[in-house]
N, C-alpha and C positions, 0 to 999 in steps of 0.2 A: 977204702978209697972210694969214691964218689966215682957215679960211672960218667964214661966218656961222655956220652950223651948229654947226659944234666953240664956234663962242664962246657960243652960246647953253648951251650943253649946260654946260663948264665955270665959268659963271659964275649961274646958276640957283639957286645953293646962298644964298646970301646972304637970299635969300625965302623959302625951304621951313623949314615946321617940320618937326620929325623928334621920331618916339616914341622913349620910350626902354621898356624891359623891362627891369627885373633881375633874374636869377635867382640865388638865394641859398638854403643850406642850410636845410628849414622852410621856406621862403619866406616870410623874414624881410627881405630886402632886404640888398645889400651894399654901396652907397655905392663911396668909388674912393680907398680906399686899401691899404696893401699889399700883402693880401691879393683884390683885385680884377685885373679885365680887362677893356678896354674893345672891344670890337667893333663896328665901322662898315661893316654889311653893305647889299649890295644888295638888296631885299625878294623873300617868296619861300619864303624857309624858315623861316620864324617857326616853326610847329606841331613841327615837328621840331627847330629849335634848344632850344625850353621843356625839351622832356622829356630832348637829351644836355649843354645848360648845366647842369639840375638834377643831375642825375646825376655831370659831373664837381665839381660843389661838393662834392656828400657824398662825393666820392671824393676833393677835393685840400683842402678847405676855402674856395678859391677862388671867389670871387663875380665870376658874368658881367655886364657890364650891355651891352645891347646897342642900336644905334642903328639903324635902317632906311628907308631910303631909294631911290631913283632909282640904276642900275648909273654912270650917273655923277655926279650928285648926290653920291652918299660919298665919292668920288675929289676933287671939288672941295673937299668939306669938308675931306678931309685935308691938301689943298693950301695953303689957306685957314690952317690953324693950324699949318703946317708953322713956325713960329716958336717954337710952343708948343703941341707935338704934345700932340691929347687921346685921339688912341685907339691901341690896342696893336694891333690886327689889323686888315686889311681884308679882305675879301671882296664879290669886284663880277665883271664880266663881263667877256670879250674885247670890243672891242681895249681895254677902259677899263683894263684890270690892266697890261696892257704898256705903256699911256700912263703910268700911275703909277711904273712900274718906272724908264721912261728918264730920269723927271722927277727921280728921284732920292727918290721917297716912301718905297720898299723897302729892304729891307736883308734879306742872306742867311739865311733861319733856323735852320738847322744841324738838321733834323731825319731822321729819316730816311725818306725817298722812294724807298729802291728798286723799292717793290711797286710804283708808279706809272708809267707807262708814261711814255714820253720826250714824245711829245705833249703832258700834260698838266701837265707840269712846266718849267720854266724851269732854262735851263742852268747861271745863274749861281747858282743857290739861293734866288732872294728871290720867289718864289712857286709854289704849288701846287694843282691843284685837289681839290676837297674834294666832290664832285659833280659828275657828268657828266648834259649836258643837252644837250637837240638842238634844233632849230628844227621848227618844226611851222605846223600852220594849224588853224582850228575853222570847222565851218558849221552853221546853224540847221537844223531837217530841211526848212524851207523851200525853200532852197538846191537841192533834189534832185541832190546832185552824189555821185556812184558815181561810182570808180577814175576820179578828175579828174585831169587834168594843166593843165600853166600853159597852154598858150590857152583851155582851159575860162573860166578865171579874168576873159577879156575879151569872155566873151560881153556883148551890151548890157543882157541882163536884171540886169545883177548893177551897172548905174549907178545912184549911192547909196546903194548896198546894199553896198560892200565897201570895207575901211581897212585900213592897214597901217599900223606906227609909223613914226617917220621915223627914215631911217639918218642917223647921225651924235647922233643925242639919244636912239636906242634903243638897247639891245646885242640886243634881236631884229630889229628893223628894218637895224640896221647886217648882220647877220648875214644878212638877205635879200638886200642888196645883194651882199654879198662873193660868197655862192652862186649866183646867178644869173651872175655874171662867171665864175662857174667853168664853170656847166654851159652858158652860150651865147654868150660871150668880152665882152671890155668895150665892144665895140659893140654887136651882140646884146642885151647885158642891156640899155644905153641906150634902146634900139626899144622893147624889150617895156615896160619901165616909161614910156618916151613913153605908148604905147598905153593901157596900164594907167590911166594916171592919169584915163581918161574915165569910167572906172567909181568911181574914188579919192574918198572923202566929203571929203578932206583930212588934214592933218599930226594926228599924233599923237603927244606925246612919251612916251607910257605906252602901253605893249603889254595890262598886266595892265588898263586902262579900256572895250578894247575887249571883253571877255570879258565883261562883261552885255548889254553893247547884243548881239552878237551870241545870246546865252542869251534877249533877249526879243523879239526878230527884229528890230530895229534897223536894225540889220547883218545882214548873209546870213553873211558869210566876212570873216574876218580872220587876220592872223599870230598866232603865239603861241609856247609853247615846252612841248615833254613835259611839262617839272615842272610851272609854275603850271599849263597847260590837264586836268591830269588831277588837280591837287590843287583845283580849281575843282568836277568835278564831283563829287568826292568831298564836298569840305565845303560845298558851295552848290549842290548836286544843280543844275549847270548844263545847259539844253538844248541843247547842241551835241557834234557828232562831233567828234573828233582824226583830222586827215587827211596827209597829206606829196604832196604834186601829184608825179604821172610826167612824164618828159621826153618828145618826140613818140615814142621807142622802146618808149616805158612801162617805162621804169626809174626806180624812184623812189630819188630821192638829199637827202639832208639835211648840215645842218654841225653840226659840235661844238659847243658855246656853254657852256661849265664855267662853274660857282661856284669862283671860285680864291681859294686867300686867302695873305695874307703879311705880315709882321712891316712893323711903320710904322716909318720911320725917327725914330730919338728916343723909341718907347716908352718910358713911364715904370715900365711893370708888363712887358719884356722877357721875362723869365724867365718868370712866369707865361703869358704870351701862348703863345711856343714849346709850352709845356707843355700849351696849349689846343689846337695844333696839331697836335701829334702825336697826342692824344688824339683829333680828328677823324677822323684815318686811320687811328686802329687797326682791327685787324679787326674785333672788336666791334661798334664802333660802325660800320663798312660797311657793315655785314651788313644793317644797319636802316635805308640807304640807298632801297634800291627799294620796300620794304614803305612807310616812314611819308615819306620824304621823298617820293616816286614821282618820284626821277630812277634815275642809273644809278652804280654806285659806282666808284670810280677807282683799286683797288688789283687786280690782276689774279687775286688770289688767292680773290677771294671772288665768287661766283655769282651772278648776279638772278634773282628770284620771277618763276614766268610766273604769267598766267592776264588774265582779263579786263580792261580797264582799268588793267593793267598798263605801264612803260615799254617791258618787253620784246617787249607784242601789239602795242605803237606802231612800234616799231621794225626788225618783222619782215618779214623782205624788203627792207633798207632799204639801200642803199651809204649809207654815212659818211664824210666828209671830214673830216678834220682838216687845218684851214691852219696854216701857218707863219703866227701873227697879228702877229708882228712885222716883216716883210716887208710882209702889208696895211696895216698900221700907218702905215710909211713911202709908201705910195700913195696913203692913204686920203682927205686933203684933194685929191688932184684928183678922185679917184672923186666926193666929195662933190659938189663944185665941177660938174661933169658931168651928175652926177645932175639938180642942179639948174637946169642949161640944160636940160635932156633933158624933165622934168615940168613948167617954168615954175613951181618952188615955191620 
């Protein structure tokens, strides 16, 4: 049997509304024919998609319209009308993009991904990422947590005071899990999120909800990720630090968590999609990756912006992991399953 968790996450879609954005030449609106593209992304990059959807209209004629949603929430959608696929592209998070992949959502997009490093690309061709992003944490200055590491995190002051999303309904929350197994083995992580959970407000399926409560002291500390946690205080001058907890060595380590995207199987707008995709990775537009999206870009060719509140001051000092998510993938309903002996949730 499939655990609660994943079914809750996959089946969630049937209740959520979803905005839609079109971006069209003048912004005029494009409607979805065949000169359209339909995108069913995981929320997140909105500010930054406006301005390179705009851009590639008056460059291809091509009108975007774009859907957003929950890292898996989109994935369900597309699963959903996999009968009578409505969207051309997805974009969503590990392990959701590889769930979609096995599911048979994907299909190869024939573009070209040399610049991309082998990590963040899929062997078989049916996706890519389009943004690189890390896991992180945020604390209130309440908090008073300097060069923290994870037993910090289980001090008793911080009971009520600290959430995390849940893994399996999150791709940040899932993305905790995975790392901590890395960095203190699949028993170890068990203990510490035992522990953990006495401080735990409870389940969260959204990472990006906990980002006010923490901003108006709510919360002390919570998870989050580079991108939204620094595009948060940028556009909603949010009161919290961007942090990554030390291990007891005080080496601080983080995992990968990409925006990946890939052609839907059945696209009705195929060609146009590809054509979105490639235009994503071009260098141009990477270039404009750290600046306005403030993640990190995934073509090796092109450089990130330091300076203040930057991904690259977040990430300095930082070991990065990249997993084989396909591997965790294939673990990951027991991990689940585990977790939730382990937490009583």
């Amino acid at each position: 049997m499939r655990h609660l968790a994943w079914v809750r996450t996959w089946t969630v879609a049937a209740a959520l509304v979803f905005s839609v954005v079109v971006g069209a030449c003048g912004g005029t609106g494009g409607g979805t024919g065949p000169n359209s593209v339909t995108v069913y992304s995981a929320d997140g990059l909105g500010p930054w998609y406006k301005t390179r959807f705009e851009e590639f209209t008056q460059s291809t004629g091509i009108s975007v319209n774009l859907v957003e949603a929950g890292s898996a929430e989109v994935v369900s959608r597309v699963a959903k009308e996999r009968a009578n696929p409505q969207a051309d592209m997805l974009v969503t998070l590990p392990p959701f993009v590889q769930k979609a992949a096995s599911n048979g959502l994907l299909v190869a997009a024939g573009v070209d991904v040399s610049a991309v490093a082998d990590h963040n690309k899929d062997r078989d061709g049916r996706y890519v990422a389009i943004v690189d992003n890390y896991l992180t944490f945020i604390a209130n200055p309440a908090a008073a947590l300097k060069d923290a590491r994870w037993d910090d995190l289980l001090d008793p002051r911080f009971k009520g005071k600290l959430q995390y999303s849940t893994p399996g309904q999150a791709g940040d929350g899932t993305a905790m899990l995975v790392l901590l197994q890395r960095l203190m083995g699949e028993q170890g992580a068990l203990d510490y999120l035992g522990r953990l959970q006495h401080n735990n407000v409870g389940p969260s399926s959204s990472t990006g909800k906990l980002q006010p409560k923490v901003s108006n002291a709510e919360l002390w500390v919570a998870n989050g990720d580079v991108q939204m946690n620094l595009a948060s205080i940028r556009e909603d001058r949010s009161n919290f630090s961007v942090f990554i907890p030390a291990a007891d060595d005080g080496v601080r380590s983080t995992i990968s968590l990409p925006y990946v995207a890939g052609i839907t199987k059945g696209a009705t707008h195929v060609e146009n999609a590809k054509k979105l995709l490639d235009y994503l990775l071009s260098t141009r537009v990477q270039q404009t990756v750290s600046r306005e999206a403030l993640g990190m870009p995934v073509r090796a060719d092109v450089k990130t912006e330091m300076g203040p509140d930057t991904p690259s001051n977040v990430m300095a000092g930082v070991n990065i992991w990249y997993p084989d998510w396909d591997q965790v993938l294939g673990t990951l309903d027991a991990s689940l399953t585990a977790y939730q002996k382990a937490t009583g949730s």
